[in-house]
C-alpha positions in Angstrom: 0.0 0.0 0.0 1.3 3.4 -0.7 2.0 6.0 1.7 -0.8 8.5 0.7 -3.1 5.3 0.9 -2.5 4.7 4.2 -2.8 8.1 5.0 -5.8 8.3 3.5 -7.4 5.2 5.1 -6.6 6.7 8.5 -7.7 9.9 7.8 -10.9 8.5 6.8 -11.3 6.4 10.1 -10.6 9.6 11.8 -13.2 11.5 10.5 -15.5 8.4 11.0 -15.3 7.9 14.5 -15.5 12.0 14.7 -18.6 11.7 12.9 -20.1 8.9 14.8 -19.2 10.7 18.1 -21.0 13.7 17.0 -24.2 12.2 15.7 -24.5 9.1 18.4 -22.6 9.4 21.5 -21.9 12.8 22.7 -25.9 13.5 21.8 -26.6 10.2 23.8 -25.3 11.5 27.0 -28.1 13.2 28.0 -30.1 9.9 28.5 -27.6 8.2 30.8 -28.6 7.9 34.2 -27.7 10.9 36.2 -26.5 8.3 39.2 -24.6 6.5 36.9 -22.9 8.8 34.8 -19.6 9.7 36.0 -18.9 5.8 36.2 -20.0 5.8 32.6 -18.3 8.7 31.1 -14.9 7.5 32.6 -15.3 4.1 31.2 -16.1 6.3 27.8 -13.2 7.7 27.8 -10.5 5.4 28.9 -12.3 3.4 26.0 -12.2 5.6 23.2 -9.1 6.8 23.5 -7.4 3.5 22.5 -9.2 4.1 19.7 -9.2 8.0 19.1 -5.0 8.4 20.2 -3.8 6.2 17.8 -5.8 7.2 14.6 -5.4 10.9 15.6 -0.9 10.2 16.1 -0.7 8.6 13.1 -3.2 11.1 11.0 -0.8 13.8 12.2 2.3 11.9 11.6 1.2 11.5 8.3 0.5 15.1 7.6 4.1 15.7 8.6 4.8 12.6 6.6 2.7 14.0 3.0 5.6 16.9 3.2 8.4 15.2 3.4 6.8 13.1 0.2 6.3 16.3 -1.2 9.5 17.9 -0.1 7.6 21.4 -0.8 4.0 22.3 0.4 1.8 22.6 -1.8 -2.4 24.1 -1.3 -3.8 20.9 -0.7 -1.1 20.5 2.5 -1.6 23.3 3.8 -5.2 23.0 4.1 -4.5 20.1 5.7 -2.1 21.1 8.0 -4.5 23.9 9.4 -7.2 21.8 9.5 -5.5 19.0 12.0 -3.9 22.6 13.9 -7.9 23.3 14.5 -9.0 20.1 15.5 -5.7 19.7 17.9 -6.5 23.0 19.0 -10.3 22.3 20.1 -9.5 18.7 21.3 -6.8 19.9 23.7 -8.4 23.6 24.8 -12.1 22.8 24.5 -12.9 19.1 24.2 -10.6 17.7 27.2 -11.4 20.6 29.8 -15.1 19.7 28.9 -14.9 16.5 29.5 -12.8 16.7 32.5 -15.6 18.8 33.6 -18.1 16.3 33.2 -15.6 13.8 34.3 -16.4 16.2 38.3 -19.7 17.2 37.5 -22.8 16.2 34.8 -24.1 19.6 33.6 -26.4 20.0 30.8 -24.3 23.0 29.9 -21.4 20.8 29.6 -22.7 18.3 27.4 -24.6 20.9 25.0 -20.8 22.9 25.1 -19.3 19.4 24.4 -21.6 18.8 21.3 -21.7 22.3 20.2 -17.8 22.8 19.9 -17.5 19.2 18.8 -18.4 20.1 15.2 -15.0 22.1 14.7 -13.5 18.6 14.9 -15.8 16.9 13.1 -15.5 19.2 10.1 -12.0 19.8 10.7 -10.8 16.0 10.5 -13.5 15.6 7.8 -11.5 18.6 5.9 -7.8 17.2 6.4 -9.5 13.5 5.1 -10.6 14.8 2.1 -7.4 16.6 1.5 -5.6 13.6 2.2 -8.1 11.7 -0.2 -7.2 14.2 -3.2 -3.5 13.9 -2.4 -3.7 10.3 -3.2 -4.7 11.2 -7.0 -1.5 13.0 -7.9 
């Protein structure tokens, strides 16, 4: 498989599992028990990041990776690149300090925040996938 494949092919699974976060689970956390919820949202998260951390390393790795294939950045990359800056941006200075918060205490504003800022990943990942998708045709 070529690089750019594989690049692609993660890419994509990134934006999936963005995309089924945003449309099923985060909504869904407003219909787990109240009493049971911070037991559930730890177990959440300990469990998606084994499968969130390794897609979103080796996404990024492979945007570092399309340059040196390149060896000079063209538009396509540099779309790309922003978009994975935004999504790194909003995962570490919105999306983790939300869900710590909810980690301490389930708020409604909390999970309506989580959901609301959520779609700057979503579309962000979704962006840097489709670059990487078009990068695999030259």
């Amino acid at each position: 498989m070529r690089f750019l494949d594989a690049h692609f092919a993660v890419s994509l699974a990134l934006a999936s599992v963005l995309w089924t976060v945003q449309l099923v689970i985060y909504p869904a956390f407003k219909f787990i028990d109240p009493a049971q919820f911070e037991r559930w949202h730890y177990r959440y998260t300990g469990a998606i990041s084994w499968i969130v951390a390794p897609l979103i390393l080796t996404q990024t790795s492979g945007v570092a990776g399309r340059l040196v294939v390149l060896g000079w950045p063209d538009g396509i990359w540099w779309i790309e690149f922003i978009s994975t800056l935004i999504a790194w941006a909003v995962t570490c200075l919105v999306s983790i300090p939300l869900h710590k918060s909810l980690q301490r205490e389930r708020t409604e504003a909390a999970m309506s925040s989580l959901v609301r800022t959520n779609w700057w990943r979503t579309a962000a990942w979704t962006l840097s996938a489709m670059c990487s998708g078009l990068a695999t045709r030259t």
